[in-house]
gemmi code that builds the backbone of each chain (N, CA, C; Angstrom):
import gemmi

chains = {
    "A": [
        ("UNK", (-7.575, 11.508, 23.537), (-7.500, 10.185, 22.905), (-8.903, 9.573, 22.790)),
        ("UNK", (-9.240, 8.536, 21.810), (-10.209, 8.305, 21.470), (-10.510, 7.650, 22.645)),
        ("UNK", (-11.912, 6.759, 22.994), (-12.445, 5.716, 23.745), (-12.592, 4.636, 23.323)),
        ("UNK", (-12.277, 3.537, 24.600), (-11.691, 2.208, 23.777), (-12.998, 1.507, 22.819)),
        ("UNK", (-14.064, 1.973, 22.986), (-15.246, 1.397, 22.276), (-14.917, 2.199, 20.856)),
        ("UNK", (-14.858, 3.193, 20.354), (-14.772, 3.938, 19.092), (-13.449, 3.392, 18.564)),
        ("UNK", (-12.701, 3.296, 19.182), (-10.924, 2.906, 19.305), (-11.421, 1.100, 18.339)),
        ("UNK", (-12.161, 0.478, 19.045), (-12.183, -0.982, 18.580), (-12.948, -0.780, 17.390)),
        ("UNK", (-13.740, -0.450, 17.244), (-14.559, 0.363, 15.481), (-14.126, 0.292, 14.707)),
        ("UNK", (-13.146, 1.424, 15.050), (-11.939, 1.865, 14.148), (-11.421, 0.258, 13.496)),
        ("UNK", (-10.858, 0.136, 14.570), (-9.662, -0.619, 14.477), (-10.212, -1.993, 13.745)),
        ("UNK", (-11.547, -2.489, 13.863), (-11.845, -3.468, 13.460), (-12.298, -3.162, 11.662)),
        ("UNK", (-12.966, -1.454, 11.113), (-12.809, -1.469, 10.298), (-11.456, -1.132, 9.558)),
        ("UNK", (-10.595, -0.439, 9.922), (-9.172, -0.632, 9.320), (-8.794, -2.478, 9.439)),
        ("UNK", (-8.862, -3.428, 10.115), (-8.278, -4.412, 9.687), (-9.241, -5.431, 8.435)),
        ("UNK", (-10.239, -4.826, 8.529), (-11.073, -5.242, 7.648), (-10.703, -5.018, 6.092)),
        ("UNK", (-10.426, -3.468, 6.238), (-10.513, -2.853, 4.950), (-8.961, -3.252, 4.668)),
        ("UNK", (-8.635, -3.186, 5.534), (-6.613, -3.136, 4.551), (-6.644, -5.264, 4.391)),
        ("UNK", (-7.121, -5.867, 5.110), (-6.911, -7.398, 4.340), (-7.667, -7.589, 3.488)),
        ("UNK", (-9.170, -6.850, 2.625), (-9.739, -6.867, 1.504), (-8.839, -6.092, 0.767)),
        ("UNK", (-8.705, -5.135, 1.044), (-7.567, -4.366, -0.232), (-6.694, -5.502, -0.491)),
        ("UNK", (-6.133, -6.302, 0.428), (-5.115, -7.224, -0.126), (-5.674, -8.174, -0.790)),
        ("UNK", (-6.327, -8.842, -0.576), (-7.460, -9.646, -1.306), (-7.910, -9.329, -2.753)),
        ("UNK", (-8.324, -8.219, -2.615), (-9.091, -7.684, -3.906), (-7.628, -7.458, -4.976)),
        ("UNK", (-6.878, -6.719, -4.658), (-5.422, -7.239, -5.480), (-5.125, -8.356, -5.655)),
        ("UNK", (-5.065, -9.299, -5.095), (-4.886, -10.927, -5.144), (-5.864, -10.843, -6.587)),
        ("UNK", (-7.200, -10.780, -6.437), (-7.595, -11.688, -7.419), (-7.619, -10.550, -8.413)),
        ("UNK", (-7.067, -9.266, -8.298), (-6.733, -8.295, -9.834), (-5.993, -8.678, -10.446)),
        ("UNK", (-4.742, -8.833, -9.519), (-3.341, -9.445, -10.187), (-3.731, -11.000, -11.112)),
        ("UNK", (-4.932, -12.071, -10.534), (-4.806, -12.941, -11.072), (-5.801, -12.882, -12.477)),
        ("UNK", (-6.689, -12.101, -12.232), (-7.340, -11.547, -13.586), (-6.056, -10.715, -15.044)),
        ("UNK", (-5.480, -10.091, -14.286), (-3.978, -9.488, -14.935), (-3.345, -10.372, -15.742)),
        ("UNK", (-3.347, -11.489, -15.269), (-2.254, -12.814, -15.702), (-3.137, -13.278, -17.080)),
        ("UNK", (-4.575, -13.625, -16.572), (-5.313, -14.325, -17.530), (-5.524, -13.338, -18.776)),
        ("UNK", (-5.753, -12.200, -18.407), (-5.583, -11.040, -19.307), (-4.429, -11.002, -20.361)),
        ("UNK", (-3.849, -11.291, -19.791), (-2.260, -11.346, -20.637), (-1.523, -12.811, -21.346)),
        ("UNK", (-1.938, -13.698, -20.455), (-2.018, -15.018, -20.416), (-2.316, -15.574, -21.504)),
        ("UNK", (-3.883, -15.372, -21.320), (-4.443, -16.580, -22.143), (-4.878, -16.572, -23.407)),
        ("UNK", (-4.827, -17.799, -24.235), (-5.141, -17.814, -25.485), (-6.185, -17.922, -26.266)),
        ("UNK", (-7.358, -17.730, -24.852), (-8.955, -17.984, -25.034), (-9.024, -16.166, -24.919)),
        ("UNK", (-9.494, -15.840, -26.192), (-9.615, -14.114, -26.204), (-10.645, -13.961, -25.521)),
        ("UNK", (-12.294, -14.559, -25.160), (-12.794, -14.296, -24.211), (-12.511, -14.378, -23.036)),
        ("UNK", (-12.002, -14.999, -22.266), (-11.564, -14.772, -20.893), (-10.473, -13.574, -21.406)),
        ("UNK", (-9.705, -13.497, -21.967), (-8.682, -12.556, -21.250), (-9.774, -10.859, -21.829)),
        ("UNK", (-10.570, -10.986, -23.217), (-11.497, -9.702, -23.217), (-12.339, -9.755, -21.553)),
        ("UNK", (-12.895, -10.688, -21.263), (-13.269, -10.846, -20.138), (-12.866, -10.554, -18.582)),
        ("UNK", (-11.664, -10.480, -18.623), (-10.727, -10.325, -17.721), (-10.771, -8.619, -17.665)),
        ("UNK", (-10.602, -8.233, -18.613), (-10.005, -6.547, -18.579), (-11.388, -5.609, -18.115)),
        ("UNK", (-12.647, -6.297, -18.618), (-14.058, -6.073, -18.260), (-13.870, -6.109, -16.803)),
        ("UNK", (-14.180, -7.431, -16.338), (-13.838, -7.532, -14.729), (-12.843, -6.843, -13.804)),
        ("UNK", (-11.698, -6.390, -14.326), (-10.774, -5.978, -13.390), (-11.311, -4.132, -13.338)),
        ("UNK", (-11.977, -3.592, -14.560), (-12.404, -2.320, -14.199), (-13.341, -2.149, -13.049)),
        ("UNK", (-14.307, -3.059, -13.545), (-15.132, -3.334, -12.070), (-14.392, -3.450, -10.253)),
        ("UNK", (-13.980, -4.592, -10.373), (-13.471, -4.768, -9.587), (-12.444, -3.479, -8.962)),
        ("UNK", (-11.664, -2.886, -9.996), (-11.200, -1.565, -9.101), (-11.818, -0.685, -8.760)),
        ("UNK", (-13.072, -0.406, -9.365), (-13.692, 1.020, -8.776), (-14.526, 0.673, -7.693)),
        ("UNK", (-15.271, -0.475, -7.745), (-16.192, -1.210, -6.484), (-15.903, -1.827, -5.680)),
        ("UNK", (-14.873, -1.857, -5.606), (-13.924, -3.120, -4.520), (-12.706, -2.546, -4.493)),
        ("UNK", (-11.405, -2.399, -5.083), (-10.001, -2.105, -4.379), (-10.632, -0.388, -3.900)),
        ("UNK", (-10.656, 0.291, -4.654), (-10.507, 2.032, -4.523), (-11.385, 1.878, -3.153)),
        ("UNK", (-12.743, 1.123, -3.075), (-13.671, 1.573, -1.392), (-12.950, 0.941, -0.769)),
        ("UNK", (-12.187, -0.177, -0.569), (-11.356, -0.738, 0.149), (-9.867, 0.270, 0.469)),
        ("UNK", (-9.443, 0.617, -0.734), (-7.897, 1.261, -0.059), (-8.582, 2.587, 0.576)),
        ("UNK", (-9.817, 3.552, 0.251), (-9.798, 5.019, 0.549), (-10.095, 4.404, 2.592)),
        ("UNK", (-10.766, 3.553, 2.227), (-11.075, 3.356, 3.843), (-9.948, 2.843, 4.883)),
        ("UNK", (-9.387, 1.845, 4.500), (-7.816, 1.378, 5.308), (-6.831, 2.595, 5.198)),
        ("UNK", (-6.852, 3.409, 4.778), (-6.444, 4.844, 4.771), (-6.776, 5.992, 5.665)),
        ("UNK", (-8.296, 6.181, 5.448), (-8.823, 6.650, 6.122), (-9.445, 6.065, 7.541)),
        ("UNK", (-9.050, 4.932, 8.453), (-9.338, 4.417, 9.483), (-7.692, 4.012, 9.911)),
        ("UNK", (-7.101, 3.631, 8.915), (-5.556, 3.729, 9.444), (-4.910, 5.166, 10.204)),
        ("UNK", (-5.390, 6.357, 9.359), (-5.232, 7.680, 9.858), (-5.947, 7.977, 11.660)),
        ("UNK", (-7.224, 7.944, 11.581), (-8.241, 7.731, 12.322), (-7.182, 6.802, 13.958)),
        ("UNK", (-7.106, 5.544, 13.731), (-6.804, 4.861, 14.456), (-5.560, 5.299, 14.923)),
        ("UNK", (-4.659, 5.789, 14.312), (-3.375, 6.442, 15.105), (-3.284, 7.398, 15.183)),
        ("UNK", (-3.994, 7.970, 14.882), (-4.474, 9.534, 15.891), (-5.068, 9.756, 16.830)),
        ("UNK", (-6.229, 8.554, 17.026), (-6.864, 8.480, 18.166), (-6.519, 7.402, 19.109)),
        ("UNK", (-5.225, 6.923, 18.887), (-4.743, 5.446, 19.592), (-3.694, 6.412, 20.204)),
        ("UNK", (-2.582, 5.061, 20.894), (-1.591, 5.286, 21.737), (-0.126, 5.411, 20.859)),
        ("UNK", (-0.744, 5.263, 19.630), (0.630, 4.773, 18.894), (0.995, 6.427, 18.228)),
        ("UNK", (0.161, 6.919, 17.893), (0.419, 8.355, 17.504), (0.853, 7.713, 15.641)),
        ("UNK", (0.877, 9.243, 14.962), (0.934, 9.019, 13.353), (2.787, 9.107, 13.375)),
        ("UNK", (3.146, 10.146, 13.781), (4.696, 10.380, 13.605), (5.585, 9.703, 14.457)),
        ("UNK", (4.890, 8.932, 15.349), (6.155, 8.797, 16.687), (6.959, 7.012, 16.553)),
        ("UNK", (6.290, 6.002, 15.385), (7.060, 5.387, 15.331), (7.194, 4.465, 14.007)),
        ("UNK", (8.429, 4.254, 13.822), (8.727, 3.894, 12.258), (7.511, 3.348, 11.892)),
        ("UNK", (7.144, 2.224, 11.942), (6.640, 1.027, 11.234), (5.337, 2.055, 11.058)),
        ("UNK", (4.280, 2.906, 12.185), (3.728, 3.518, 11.715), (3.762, 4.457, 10.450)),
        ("UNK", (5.069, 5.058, 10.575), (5.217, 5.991, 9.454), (5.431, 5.079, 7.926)),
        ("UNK", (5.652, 3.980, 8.223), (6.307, 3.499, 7.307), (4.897, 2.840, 6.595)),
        ("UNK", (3.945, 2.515, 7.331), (2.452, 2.121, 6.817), (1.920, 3.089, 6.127)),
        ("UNK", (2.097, 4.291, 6.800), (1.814, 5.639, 6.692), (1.723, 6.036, 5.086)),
        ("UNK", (3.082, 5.765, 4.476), (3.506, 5.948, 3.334), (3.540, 4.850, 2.695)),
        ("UNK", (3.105, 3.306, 2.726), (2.802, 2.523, 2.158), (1.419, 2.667, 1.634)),
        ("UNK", (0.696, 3.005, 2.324), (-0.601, 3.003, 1.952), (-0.837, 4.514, 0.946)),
        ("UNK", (-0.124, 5.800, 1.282), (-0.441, 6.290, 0.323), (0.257, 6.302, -1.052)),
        ("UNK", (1.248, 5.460, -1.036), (1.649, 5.200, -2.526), (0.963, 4.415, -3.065)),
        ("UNK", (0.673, 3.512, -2.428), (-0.058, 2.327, -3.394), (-1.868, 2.741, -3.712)),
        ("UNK", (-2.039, 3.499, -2.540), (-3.729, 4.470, -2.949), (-3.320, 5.388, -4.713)),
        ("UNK", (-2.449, 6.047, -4.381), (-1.588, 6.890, -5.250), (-1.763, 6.575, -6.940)),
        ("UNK", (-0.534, 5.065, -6.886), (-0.602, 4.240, -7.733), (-1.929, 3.686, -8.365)),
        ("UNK", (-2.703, 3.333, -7.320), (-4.213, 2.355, -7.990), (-4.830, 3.738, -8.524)),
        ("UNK", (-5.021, 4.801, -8.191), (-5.564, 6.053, -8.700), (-4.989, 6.312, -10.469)),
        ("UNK", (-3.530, 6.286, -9.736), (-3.220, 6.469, -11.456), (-3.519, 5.248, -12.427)),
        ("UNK", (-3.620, 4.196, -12.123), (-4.104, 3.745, -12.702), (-5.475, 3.348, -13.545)),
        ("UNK", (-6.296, 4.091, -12.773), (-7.815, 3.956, -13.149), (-8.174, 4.018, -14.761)),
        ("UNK", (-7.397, 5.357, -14.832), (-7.472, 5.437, -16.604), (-7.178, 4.908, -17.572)),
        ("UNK", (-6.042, 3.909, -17.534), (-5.413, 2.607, -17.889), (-5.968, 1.811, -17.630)),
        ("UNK", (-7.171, 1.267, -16.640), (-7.275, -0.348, -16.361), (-8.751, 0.311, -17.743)),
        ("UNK", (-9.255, 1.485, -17.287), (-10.413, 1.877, -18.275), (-10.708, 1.589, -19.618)),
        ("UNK", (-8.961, 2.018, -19.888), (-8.472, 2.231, -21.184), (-8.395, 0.626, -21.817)),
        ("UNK", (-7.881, -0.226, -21.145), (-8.223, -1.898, -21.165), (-9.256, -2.519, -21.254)),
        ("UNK", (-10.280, -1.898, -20.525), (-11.502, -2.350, -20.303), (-12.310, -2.100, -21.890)),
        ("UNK", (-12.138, -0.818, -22.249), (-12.655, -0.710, -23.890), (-11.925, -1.051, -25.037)),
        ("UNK", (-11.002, -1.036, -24.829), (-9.616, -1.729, -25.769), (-10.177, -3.425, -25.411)),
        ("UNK", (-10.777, -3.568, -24.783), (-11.323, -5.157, -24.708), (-11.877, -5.918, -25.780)),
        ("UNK", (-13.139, -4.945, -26.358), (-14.175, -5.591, -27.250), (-12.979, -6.104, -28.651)),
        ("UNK", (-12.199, -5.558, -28.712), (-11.247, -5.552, -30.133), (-10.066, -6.099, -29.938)),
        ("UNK", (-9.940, -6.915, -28.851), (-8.131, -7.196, -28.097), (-7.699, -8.126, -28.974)),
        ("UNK", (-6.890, -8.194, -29.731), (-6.184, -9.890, -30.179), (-5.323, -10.331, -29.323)),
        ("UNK", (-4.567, -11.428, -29.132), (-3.596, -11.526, -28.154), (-2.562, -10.863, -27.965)),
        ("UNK", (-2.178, -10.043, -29.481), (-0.930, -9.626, -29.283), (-1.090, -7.794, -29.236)),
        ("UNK", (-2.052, -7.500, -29.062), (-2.263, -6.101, -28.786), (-2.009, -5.952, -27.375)),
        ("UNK", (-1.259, -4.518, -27.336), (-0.953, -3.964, -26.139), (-0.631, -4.589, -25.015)),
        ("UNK", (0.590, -5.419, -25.519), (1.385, -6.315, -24.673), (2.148, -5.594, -23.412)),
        ("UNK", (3.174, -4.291, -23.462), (3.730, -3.564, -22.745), (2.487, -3.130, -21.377)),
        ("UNK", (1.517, -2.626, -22.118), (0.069, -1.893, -21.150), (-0.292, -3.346, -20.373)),
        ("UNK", (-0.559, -4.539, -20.881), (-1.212, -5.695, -20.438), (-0.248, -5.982, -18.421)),
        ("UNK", (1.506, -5.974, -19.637), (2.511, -6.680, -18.607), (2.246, -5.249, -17.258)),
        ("UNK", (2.270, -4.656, -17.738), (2.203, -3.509, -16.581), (0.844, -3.872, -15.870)),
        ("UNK", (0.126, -3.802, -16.215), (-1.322, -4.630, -14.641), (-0.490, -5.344, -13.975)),
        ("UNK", (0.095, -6.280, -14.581), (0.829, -7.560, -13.703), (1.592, -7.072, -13.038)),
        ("UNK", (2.760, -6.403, -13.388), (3.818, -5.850, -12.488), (2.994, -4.913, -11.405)),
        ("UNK", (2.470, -3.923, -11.870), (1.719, -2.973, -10.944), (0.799, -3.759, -10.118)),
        ("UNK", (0.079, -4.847, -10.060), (-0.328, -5.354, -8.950), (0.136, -6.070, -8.301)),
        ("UNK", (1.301, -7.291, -8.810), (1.755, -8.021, -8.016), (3.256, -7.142, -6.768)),
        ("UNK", (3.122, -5.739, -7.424), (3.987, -4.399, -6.584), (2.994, -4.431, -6.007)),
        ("UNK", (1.600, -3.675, -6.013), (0.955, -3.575, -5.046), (0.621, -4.454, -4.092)),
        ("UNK", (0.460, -6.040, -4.340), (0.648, -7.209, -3.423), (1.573, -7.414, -1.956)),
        ("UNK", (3.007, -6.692, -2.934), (4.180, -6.931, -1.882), (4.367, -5.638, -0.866)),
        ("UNK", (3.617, -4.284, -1.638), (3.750, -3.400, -0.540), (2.492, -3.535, 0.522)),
        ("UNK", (1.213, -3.898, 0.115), (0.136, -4.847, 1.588), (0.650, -5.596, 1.856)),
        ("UNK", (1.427, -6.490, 1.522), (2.059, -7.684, 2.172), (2.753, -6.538, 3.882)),
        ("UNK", (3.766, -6.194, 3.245), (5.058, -5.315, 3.805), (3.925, -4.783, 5.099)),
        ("UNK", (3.313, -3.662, 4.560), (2.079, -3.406, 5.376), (2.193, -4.114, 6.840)),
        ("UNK", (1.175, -5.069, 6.181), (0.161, -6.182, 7.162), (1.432, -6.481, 8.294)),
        ("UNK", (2.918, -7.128, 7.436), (3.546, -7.377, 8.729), (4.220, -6.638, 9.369)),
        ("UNK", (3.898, -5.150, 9.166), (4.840, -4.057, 9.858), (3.294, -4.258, 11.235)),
        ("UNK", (1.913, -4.157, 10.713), (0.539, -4.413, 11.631), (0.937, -4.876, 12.705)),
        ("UNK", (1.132, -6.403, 12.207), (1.412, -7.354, 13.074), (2.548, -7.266, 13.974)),
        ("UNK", (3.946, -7.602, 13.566), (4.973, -7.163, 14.155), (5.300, -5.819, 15.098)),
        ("UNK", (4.860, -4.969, 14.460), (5.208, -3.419, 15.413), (6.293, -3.474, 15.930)),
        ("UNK", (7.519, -3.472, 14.668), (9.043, -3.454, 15.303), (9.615, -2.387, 15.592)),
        ("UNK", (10.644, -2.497, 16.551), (10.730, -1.312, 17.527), (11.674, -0.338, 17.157)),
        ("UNK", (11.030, 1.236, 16.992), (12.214, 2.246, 16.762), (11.288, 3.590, 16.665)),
        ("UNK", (11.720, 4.324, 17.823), (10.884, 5.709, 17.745), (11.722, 6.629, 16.740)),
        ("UNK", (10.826, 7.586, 16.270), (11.455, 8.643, 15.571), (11.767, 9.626, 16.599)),
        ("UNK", (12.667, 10.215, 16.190), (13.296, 11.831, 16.995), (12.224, 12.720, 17.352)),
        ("UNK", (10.546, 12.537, 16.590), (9.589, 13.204, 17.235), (9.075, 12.551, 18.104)),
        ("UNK", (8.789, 11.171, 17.828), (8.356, 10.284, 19.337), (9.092, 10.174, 20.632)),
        ("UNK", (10.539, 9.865, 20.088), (11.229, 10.701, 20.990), (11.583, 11.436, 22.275)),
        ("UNK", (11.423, 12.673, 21.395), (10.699, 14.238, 22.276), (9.571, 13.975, 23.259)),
        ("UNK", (8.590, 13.569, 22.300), (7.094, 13.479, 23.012), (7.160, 12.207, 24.394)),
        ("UNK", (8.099, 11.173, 23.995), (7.846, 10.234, 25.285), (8.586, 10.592, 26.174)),
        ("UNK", (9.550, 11.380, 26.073), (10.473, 12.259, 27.255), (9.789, 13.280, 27.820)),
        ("UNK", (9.018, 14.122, 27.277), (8.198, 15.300, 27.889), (6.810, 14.347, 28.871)),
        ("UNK", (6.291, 13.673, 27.959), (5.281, 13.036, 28.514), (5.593, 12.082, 30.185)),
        ("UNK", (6.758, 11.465, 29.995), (7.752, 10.625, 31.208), (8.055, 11.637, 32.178)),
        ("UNK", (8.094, 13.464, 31.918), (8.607, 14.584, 32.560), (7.460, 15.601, 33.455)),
        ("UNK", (6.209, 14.846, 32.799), (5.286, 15.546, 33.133), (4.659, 14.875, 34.479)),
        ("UNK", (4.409, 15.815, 35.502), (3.760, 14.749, 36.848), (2.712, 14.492, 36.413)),
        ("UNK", (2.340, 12.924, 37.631), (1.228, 12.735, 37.167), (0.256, 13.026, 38.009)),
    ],
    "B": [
        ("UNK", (13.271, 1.290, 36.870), (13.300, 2.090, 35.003), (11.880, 1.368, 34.364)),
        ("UNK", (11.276, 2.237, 34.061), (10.216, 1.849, 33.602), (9.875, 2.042, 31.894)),
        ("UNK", (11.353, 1.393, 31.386), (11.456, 1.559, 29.738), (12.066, -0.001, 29.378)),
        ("UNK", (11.244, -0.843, 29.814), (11.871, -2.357, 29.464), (12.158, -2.565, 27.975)),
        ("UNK", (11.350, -2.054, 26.966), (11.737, -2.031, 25.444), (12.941, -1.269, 25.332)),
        ("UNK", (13.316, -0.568, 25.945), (14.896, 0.357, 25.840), (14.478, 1.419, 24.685)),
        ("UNK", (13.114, 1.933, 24.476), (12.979, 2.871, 23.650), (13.733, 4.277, 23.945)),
        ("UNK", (13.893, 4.393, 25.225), (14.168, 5.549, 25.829), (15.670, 5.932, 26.379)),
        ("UNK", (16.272, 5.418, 25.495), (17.935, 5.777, 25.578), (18.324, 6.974, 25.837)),
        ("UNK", (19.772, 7.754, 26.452), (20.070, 8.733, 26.597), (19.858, 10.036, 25.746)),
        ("UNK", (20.463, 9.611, 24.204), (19.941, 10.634, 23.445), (18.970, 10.410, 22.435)),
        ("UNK", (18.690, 10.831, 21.702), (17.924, 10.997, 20.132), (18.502, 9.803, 19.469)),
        ("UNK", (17.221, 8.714, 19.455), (17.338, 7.624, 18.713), (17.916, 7.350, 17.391)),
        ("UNK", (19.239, 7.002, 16.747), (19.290, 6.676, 15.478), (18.245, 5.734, 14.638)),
        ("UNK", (18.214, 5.786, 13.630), (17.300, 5.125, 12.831), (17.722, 3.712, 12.787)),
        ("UNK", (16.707, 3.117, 12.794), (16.931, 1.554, 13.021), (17.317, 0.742, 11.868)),
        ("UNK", (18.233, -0.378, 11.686), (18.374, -1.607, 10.378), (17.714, -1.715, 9.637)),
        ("UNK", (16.086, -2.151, 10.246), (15.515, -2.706, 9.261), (14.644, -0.975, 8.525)),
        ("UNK", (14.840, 0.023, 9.206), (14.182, 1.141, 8.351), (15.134, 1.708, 6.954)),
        ("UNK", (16.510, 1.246, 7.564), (17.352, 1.606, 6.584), (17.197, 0.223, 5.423)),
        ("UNK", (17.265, -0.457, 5.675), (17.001, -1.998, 4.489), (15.333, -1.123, 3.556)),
        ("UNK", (14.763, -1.129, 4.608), (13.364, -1.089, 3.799), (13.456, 0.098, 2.737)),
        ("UNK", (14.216, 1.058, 3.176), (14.372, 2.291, 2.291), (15.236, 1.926, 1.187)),
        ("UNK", (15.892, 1.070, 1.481), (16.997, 1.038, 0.313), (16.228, -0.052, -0.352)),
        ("UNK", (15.293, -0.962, -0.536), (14.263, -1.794, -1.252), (13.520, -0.822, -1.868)),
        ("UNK", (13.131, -0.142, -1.060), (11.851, 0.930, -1.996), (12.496, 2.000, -2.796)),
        ("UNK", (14.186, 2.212, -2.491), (14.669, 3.206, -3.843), (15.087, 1.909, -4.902)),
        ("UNK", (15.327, 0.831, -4.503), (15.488, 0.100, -5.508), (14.736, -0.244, -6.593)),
        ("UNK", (13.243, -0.258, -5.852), (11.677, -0.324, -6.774), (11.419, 0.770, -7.229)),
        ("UNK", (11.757, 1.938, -6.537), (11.658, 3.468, -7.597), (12.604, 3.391, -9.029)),
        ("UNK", (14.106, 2.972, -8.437), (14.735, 3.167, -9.754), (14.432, 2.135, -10.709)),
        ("UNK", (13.969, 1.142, -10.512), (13.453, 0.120, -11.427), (12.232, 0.826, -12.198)),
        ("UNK", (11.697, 1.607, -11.537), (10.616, 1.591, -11.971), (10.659, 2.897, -12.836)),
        ("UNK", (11.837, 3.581, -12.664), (11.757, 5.098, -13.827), (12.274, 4.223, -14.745)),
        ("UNK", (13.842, 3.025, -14.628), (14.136, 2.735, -15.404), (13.032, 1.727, -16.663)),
        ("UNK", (12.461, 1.347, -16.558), (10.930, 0.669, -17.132), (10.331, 1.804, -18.053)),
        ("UNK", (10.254, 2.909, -17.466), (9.255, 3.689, -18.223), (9.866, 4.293, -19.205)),
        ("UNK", (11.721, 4.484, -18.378), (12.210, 5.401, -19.449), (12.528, 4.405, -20.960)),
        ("UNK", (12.304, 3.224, -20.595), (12.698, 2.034, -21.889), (11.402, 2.230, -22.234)),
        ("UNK", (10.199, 2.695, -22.246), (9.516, 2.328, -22.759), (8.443, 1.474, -22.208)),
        ("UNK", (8.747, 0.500, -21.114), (7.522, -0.459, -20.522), (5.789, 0.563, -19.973)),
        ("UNK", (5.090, -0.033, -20.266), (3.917, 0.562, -19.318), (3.346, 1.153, -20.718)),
        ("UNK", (2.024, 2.075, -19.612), (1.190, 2.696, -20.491), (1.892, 4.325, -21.301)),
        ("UNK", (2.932, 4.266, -20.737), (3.965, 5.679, -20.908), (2.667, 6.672, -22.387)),
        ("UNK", (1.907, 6.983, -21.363), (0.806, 8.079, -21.551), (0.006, 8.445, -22.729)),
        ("UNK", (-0.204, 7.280, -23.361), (-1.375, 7.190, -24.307), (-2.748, 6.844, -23.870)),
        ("UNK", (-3.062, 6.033, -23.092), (-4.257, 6.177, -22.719), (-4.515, 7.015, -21.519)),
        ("UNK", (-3.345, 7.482, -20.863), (-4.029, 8.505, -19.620), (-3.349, 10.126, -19.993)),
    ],
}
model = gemmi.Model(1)
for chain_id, residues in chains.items():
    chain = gemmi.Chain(chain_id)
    for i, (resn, *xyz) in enumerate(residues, 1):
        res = gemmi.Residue()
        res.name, res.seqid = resn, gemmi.SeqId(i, " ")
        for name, pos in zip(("N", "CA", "C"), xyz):
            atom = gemmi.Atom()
            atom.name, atom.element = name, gemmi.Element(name[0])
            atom.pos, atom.b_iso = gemmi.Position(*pos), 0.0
            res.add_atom(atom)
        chain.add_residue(res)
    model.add_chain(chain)
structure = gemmi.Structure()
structure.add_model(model)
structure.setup_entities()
């Protein structure tokens, strides 16, 4: 197991990185709106400019790291990756929504140059989808953060095993 | 007894309420979400 000094590292950059990921969605989703929104074609051409940015320099270094220190931290913590729901359940929150913002890259891109020429009523279906797809990604960091916080109680059938062998073993 | 959370019951833990709620939310957002694409909503693969 890790040491509690590397252990707090960790742990302080995973809480770092997964409440900017939430953040940095916050204000995608609200760029999304104005994008779609508004009737001033510069802000919303403006908007689709900014939100490319903003995903490749800000959400993507933000989610690869709350990912990669989320992994990190319960492997080298007490909580283990498989042994209890809410872990597993972060587990797979975070890589769908990494997943999702990935597939999306080529689409927010595809917005971003579809910008210089946007009228309001172009590519309404592509526009509403940022919105839906981030304010989804909102509610699954939301979900996240309070599985973090909470840590409600229920081992899996592998944690299980492991806290019965471990309880079996002298000390 | 040194299992005050009661994690450590006789046999192999069933799966808990709220894991079963949360699963049945997230097939609900899956099927919403084929149903969307298969109508048509989204970028349904012209620009990617």
């Amino acid at each position: 197991m890790m040491g509690l000094g590397w252990r707090k590292v960790f742990l302080t950059t995973h809480v770092t990185s997964s409440v900017g990921w939430l953040g940095s969605v916050g204000v995608f989703l609200a760029l999304a709106v104005v994008g779609l929104e508004s009737q001033d074609l510069d802000a919303a051409r403006s908007a689709y400019i900014a939100m490319e940015a903003a995903a490749w320099y800000v959400i993507v270094p933000f989610a690869v790291a709350s990912l990669a220190t989320g992994l990190v931290v319960s492997l080298g913590g007490p909580w283990g990756l498989f042994r209890h729901y809410w872990v597993l359940i972060k587990l797979a929150i975070s890589l769908v929504s990494t997943s999702v913002l990935l597939l999306h890259l080529r689409p927010i891109g595809f917005m971003a140059e579809a910008a210089a020429t946007l009228s309001v009523d172009d590519l309404r279906a592509e526009r509403l989808q940022l919105v839906v797809a981030s304010a989804g990604g909102i509610v699954a960091l939301l979900v996240a953060q309070v599985l973090s916080i909470y840590k409600p109680r229920g081992l899996t059938p592998y944690g299980w095993r492991m806290e019965r062998e471990e309880r079996g073993r002298p000390r | 007894m040194d299992d005050p959370a009661g994690n450590l019951q006789a046999g192999p833990p069933g799966m808990p309420l709220w894991v079963k709620v949360m699963g049945l939310l997230a097939g609900i957002a899956v099927a919403a979400f084929v149903v969307a694409h298969l109508m048509g909503y989204g970028f349904g693969g012209h620009p990617s």
